[in-house]
C-alpha positions in Angstrom: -154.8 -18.1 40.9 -152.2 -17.7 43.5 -152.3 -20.3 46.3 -150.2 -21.2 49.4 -149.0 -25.1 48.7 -146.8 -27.0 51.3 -145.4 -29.8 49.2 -142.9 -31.2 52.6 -141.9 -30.5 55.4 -140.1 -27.5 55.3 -141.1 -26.9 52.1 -144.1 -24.4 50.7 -144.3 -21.6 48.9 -146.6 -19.5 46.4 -148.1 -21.6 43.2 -150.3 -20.9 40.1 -152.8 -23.1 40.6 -156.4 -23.8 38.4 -158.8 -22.1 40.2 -162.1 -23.8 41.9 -165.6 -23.9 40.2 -168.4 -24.1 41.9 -169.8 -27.6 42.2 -173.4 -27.9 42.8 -174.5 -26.7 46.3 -170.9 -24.7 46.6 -170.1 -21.3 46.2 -166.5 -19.7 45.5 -165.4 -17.3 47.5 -162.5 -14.5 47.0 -160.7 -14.1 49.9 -160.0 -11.6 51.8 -158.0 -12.3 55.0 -157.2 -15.2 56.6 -155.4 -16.6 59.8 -152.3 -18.7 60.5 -153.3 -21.2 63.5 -150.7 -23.6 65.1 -152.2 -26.9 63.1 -150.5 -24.9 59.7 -147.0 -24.8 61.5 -147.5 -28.5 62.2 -148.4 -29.3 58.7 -145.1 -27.2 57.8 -142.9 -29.1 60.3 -144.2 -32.2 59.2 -145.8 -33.2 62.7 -149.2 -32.9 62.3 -150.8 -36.0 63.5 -153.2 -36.3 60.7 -150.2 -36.6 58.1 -149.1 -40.0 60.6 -152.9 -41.1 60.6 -153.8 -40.6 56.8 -156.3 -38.3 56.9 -153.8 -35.2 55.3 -150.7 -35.4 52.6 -148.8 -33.2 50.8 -148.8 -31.6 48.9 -151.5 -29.9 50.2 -153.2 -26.1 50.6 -153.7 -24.9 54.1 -155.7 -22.6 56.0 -159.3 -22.5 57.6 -159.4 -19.1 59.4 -160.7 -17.2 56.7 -163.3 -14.2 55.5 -163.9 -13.1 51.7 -167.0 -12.3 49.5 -169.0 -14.7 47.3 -168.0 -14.4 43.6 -169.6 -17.1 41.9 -172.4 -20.2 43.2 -173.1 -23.6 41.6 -176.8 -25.0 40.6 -179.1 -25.3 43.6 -177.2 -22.6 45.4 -179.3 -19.3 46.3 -178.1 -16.5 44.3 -178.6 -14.0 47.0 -175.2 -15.2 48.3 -173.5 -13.5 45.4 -171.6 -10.4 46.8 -171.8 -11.1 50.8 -169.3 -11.2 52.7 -169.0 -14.4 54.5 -167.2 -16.8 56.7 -167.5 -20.3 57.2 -167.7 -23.7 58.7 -164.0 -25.9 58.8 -165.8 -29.1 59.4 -167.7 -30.7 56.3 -170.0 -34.1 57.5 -171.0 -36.5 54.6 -174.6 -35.4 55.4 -175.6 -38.6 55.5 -174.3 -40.8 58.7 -175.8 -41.0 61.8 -173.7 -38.6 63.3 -174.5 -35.8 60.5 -178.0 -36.8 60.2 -178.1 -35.8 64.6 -176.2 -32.4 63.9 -172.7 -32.9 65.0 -171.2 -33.3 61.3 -167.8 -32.1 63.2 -167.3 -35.2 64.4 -168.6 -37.2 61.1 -166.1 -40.4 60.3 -166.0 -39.0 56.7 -165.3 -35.6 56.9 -163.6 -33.4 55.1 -161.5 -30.4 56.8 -160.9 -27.2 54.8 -157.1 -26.9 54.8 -156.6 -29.8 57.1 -158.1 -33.1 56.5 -159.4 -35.6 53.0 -157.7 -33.2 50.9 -160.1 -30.4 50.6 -158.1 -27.2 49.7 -157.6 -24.4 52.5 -158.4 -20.1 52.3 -155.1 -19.5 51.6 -155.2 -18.7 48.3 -157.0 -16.0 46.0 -159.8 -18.1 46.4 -161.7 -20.9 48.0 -164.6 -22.8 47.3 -166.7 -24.3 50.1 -170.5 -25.8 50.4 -173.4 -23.2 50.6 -174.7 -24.8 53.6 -171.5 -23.9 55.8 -171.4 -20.2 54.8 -172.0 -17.8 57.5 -172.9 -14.6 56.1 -170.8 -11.3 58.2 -172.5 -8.4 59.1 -170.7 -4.7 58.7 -169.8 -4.7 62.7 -167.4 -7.5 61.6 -164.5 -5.9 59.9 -162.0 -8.0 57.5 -159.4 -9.1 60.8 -162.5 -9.8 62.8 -163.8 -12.0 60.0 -160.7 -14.6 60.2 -161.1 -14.4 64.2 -164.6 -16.1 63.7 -163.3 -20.0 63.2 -160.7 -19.4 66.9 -163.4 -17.5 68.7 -166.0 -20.1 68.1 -163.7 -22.6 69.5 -163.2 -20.5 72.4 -166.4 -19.3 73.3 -167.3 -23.7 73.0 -164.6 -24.1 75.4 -166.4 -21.5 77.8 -169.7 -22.7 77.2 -168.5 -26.5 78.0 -166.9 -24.6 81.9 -171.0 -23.4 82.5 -169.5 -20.6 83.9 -171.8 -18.3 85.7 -171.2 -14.6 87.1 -168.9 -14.6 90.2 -167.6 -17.5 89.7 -163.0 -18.3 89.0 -162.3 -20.0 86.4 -158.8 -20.8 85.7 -157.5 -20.9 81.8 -154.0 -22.9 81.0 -152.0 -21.5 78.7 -152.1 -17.6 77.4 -152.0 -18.4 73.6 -154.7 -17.7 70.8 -157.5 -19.8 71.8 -156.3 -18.9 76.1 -156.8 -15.2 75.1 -160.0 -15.7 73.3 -161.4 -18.1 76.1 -160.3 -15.6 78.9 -162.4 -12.9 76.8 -165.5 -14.4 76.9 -165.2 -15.8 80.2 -164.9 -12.5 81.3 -167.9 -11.1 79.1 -169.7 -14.3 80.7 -168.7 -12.0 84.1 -166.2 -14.5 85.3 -163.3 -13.8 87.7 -160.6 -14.7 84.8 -157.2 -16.2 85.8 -154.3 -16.9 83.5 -150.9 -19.2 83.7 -148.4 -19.3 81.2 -144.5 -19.8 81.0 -143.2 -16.6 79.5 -142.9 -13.1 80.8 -144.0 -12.0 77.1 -146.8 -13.7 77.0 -147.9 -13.2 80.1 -146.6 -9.5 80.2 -149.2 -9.8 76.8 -152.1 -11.2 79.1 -152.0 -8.0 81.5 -151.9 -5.6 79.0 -155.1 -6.8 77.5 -156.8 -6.2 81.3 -156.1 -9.9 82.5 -154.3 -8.7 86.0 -154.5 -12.4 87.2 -151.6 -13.8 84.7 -149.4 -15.8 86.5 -147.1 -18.3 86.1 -147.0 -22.5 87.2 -144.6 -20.6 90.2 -146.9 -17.3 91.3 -150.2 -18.8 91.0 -151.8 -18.4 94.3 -152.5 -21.8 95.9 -155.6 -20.6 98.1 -157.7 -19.6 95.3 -161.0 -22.4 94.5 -161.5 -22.8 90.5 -165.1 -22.9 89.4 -163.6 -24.2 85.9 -160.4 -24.9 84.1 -159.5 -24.4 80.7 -156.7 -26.0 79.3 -155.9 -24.3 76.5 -151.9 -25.2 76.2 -150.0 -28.3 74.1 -148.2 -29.8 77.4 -148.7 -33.0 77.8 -148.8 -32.8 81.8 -151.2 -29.9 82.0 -154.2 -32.0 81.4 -153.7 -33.4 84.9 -152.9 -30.5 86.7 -156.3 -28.9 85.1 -157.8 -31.9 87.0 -156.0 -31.8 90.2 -156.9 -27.9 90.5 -160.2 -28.0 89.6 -162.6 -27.8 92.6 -164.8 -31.2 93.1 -167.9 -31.5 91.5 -166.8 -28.6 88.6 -165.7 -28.9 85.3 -162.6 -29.0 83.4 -162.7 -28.3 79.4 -159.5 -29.8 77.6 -159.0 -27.4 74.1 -155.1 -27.8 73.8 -153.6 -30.5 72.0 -150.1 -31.5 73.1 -147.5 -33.6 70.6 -147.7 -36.3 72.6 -150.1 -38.0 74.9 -151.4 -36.1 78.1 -152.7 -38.6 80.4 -155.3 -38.0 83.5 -155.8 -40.5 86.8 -159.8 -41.3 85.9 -159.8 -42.2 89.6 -159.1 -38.3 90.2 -162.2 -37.8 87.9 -164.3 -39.8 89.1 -163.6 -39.3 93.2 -164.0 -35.6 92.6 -166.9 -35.8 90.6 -165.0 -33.7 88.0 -167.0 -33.3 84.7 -164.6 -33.3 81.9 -165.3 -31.8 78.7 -163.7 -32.4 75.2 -163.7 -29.4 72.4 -162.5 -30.3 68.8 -164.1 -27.7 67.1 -165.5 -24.5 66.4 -168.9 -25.8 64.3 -171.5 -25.2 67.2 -170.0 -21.4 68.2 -169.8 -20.1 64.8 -172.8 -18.0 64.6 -172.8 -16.6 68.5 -169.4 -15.8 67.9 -170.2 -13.7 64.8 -173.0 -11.6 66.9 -170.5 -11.2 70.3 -168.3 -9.6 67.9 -170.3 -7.4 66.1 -172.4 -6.4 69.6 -168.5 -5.4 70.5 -168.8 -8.1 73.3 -165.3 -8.9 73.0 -162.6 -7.9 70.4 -160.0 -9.8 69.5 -158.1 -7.9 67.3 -155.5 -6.9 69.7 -154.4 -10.3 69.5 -152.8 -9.6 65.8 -149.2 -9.6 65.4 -149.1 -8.3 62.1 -150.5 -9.3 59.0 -148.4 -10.5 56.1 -148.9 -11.2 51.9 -148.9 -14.3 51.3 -145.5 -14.4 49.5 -144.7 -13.6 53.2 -146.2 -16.7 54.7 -143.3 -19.4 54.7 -140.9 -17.6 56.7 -143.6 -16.8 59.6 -144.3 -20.9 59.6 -140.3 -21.4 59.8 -140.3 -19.4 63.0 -139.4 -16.1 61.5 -141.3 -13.3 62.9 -143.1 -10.6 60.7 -141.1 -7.1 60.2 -142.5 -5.1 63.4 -144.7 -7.7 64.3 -146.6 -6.8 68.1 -146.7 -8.9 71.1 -149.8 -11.0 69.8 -149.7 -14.7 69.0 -151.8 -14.1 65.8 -150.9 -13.6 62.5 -153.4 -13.0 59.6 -152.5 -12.8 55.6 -153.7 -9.9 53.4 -155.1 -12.0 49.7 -156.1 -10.1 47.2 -156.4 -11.0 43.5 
């Protein structure tokens, strides 16, 4: 089969590879469509933190945005899977520690990432295959491009869930980017009073076409306004603390962005403002509600597409080249088919 394989940095391209077999308790799944997220461009550059720590080397396959239909299933696996079209779980627990055994397997020491950590092969490829037990099976509401949102909007809807936002109240998201956008939607479908800052007059040009009017930047955001939450959603390092030094006292501040380097907040500004801070690494818990906002038509995210390219297409949009009329979104998704 045709896979995606970045053997350096700088260096990927298209490969003939084996293809997977279904282990017991997997399933292998054709795919469809999946999504480029920033993590890929830092495994391309080289400066993914995970290559530094260990847990990631190349060569290696990427990708864990992804949608396709179950084609084959291992011993143990229902057979009723055969044919659906499914999404599914990035973070793969042991099953067995402690942390696994009490339901947060995203955080397990021994996990595996698909496309991203201990070597387990990504969605961008013909095909992919993946446990049973983290399929999550798409209804007809949730088209192909919606499919390959699932994995970003469950981060982002975790991110809004961690701000307990409640109708009325301002919440404040840093950084207008893929998981920004997303957060801002469902913020808003939460029937929040959604505000915006980011440092380009695209992407915040991008923000008010989408019906966000409050997109500012670090210079126009009105200083009278009392945040209910903020969402830091960017990779500067010294927007962590300005999420804490904005955030009204006793409220909540949800950290989602990763920066290159370390972002450091005062604890003595948490703790004297009786800030709650909350940490999001992944998308695991949100999965499923994200699935049924999209298919109610809570929010739709596929606006947010750029373009969507082959996969023969894919190593000039990690080196920074955009797609051949791409739009104004920060997303781009990859057509497979076999």
């Amino acid at each position: 089969m045709k896979a995606f394989t970045i053997t350096g940095p700088g260096l990927a391209g298209v490969e003939d590879v084996a293809p997977p077999a279904a282990a017991p308790g997997e399933v292998v799944v054709d795919v469809a469509r999946a999504g480029v997220c920033g993590t890929d461009i830092e495994f391309f550059t080289g400066q993914m933190q995970y290559l530094d720590d260990g847990h990631a080397r190349y060569p290696m396959r990427i990708g864990h945005e992804w949608m396709g239909t179950v084609s084959a299933v291992g011993d143990g696996v229902d057979r009723s899977w055969l044919g659906r079209r499914v999404t599914g779980d990035t973070m793969l627990g042991c099953g067995v520690c402690r942390r696994c055994r009490g339901g947060t397997q995203w955080v397990c020491e021994f996990r595996t990432e698909v496309g991203i950590r201990g070597g387990r092969p990504g969605a961008l490829a013909e095909q992919l295959a993946v446990p049973a037990s983290s399929l999550h099976a798409l209804p007809d509401a949730v088209d192909d491009a919606l499919g390959a949102m699932v994995e970003p909007g469950g981060n982002a809807l975790r991110a809004v869930w961690g701000a307990h936002l409640s109708p009325g109240d301002r919440a404040l998201i840093l950084g207008p980017g893929t998981i920004g956008l997303l957060a801002a939607m469902f913020a808003r479908a939460a029937g929040a009073e959604v505000h915006l800052v980011g440092r380009s007059p695209r992407a915040i040009g991008f923000a008010h076409s989408l019906g966000f009017e409050n997109a500012w930047d670090a210079d126009t955001l009105p200083g009278d306004l009392a945040w209910d939450a903020v969402i830091d959603a960017s990779n500067a390092p010294a927007l962590p603390a300005k999420a804490l030094e904005l955030v009204e006292p006793a409220k909540r501040v949800v950290y989602i962005g990763l920066a290159g380097s370390p972002s450091l907040i005062d604890t003595r500004t948490l703790a004297l403002k009786d800030v709650t801070a909350v940490g999001v690494l992944s998308a695991s818990p949100g999965l499923a509600a994200t699935i049924e906002a999209y298919a109610r038509g809570d929010i739709d995210p596929r606006p947010l597409i750029a373009a969507t390219v082959r996969l023969d297409e894919l190593a000039a949009v990690l080196a920074g080249t955009p797609p051949t009329g791409a739009g104004p979104g920060p997303k781009v998704q990859v057509s497979i088919t076999r």
